[in-house]
N, C-alpha and C positions, 0 to 999 in steps of 0.2 A: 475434586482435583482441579477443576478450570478457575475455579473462586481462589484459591491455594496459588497457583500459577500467576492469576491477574494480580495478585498482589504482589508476587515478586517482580515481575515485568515492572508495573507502576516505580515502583522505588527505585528498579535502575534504569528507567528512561530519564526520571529525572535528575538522579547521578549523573547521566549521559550529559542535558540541557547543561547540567554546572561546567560539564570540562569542552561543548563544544564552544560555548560562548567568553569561554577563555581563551580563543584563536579567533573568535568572528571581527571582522574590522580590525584584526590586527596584522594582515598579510599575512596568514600562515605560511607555510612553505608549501610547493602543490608540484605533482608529479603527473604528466599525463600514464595511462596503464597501458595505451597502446591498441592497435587490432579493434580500433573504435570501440570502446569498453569507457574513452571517456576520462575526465581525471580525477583525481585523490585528493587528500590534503591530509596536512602531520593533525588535523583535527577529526578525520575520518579516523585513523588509524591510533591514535590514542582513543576514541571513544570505542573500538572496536577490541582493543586491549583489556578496556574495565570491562565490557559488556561480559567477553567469553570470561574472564576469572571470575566477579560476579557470578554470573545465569550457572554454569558450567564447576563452578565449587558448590552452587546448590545442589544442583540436579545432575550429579555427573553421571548418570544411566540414559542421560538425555542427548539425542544428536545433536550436532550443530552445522548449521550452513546461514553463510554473511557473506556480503558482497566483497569483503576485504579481507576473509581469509582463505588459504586453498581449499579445494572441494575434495572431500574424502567418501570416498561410496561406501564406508564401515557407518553413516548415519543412517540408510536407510534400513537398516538391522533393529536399528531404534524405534519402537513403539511410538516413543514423543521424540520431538525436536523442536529446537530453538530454531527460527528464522528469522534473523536480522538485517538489518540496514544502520548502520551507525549514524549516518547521515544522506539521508534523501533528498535530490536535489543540492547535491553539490556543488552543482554552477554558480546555483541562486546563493549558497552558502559563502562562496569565494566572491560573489559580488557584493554583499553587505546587505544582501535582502534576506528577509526575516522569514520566508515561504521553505525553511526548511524544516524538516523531519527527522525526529528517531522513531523506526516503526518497530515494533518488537514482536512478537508472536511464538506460540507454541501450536506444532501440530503433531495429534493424533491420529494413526494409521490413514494419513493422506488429507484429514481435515484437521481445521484451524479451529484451536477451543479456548485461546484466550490470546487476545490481543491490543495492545496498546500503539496506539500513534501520540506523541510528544513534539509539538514545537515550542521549544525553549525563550527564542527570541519574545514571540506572542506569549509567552507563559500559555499556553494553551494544552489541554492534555483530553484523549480522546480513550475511552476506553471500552470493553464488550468481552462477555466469553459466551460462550456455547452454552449456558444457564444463568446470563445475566445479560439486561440492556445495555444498548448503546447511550455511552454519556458521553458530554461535552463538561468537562469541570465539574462534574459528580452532579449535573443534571441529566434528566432523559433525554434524549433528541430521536426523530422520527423523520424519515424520508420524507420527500416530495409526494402527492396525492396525483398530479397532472395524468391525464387521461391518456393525452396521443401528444403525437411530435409538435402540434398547434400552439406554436406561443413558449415552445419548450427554450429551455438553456440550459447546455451542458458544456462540460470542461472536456474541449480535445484539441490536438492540434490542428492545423489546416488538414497537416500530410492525409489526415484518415477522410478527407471527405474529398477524393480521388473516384469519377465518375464510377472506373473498372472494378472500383472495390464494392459498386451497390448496385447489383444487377436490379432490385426493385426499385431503384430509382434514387439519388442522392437526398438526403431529406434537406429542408429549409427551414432553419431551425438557429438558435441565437447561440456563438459559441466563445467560450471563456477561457483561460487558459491560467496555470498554475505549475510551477517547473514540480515539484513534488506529486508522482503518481499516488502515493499515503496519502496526502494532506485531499487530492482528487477525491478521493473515495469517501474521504472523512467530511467534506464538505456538501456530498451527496447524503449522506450518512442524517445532516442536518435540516436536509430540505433546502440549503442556501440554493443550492443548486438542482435541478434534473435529474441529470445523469451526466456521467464520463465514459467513455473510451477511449482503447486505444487496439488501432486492428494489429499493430506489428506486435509479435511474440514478446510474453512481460515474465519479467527475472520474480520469481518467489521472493526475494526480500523486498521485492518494488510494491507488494500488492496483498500480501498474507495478512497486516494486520490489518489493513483499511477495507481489506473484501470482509473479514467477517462484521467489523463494526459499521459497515453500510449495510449487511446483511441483516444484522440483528435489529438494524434501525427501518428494517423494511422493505429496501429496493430490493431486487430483484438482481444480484451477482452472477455472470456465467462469461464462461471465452468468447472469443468471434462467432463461433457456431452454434452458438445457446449452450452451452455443457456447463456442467456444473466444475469450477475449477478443484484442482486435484496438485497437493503438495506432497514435498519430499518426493519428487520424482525424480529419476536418473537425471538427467537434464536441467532439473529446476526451474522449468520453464514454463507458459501455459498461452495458449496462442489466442494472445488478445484478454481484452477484459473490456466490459459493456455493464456497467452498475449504474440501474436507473430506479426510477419510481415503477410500478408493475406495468401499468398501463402502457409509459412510452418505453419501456423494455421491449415488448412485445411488437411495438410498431416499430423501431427499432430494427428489431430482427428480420420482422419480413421484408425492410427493404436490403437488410443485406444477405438472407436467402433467395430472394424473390418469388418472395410468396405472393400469393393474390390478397 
């Protein structure tokens, strides 16, 4: 079923790639959503139109939750569900930069078993299920090997590296930064990078498909607190996300438990 799913995913990310790049650099029209949630664009929402008739005339025993459409607690009755993002990294989308994301995913009873990251602009397509590698363009990719935080670089913002937030001490360590939290994942996913965090609470279509295909490629994926992330929750939400190579995962966490 995950091999079955990855194949439908794949075919309408790149459906997706065709209709956002029909509004990229063309000043789509763009709506803020308010209540800091952030803003829209008529290219979100057309690509979030094909996704649920698409995904949703396949699989319609399957739930659905998208950053762009309303939230209905009849999906969590559903075994499987779709978790989307039509476009991640909206900012970067409305500014003519190419660091944008369609992330796709399907979870099963609170975990993720097949999922797709697509950047269109890059032609770039990232893919993994729950009984298959992580690939980059239908090659394998494999995490970062690095040991400890020594010489590490990872993708986060400043805001996370706030004294109060690392009782064991803030680590010193090289950091990169990418408006897409998908494309974050997927680039850890490759070893380009370390690791990514992010300590403030991450929305499930921000992190669903790029946590498993980082996973499968190696790192180590868990919340702020080490836990293992957990979808299709009331809330859709998961507090934080920390996806590194195993070794500086772990150094990682102790400095933000404060462990010895």
């Amino acid at each position: 079923m995950p091999a079955h799913d990855l194949a439908l995913l794949t075919e309408a990310a790149l459906e997706a790639g065709t209709i956002a790049l029909r509004y990229w650099k063309r000043n789509p029209d763009v709506w803020d959503k308010g209540d800091g949630a952030g803003p829209v664009t008529e290219a979100d929402l057309a690509v979030n139109r094909m996704l649920h008739d698409r995904l949703q005339g396949a699989r319609p025993d399957y739930g659905w939750l998208s950053e762009e459409s309303e939230d209905s607690a009849a999906r969590q009755a559903a075994d499987r569900v779709f978790i989307v993002d039509p476009i991640d990294g909206t900012r970067s989308f409305i500014a003519g930069e190419d660091h944008f994301a369609h992330s796709l995913a399907v979870a099963e009873r609170g975990r993720v078993v097949a999922a797709v990251v697509y950047l269109p602009a890059m032609d770039r397509l990232y893919t993994a299920s729950a009984v298959t590698p992580a690939m980059c363009d239908g090659q394998p990719v494999r995490a970062s090997t690095i040991a400890g935080i020594e010489g590490a670089n990872v993708l986060s913002t400043r805001a996370n590296f706030q004294p109060e937030q690392w009782p064991g001490g803030v680590p010193d360590l090289k950091r990169s930064f990418r408006a897409s939290l998908a494309y974050r994942l997927c680039l850890v996913a490759e070893g380009r990078y370390d690791g990514m965090l992010t300590l403030r609470d991450a929305w499930e279509w921000d992190i669903a498909a790029g946590g498993l295909i980082a996973e499968r490629a190696g790192a180590v994926v868990t919340d702020r607190a080490g836990r293992p992330l957990s979808f299709n929750t009331p809330l859709a939400r998961n507090a934080g996300v920390v996806a590194a190579a195993p070794g500086l995962h772990g150094a990682l966490m102790a400095r933000l438990v404060g462990a010895a």
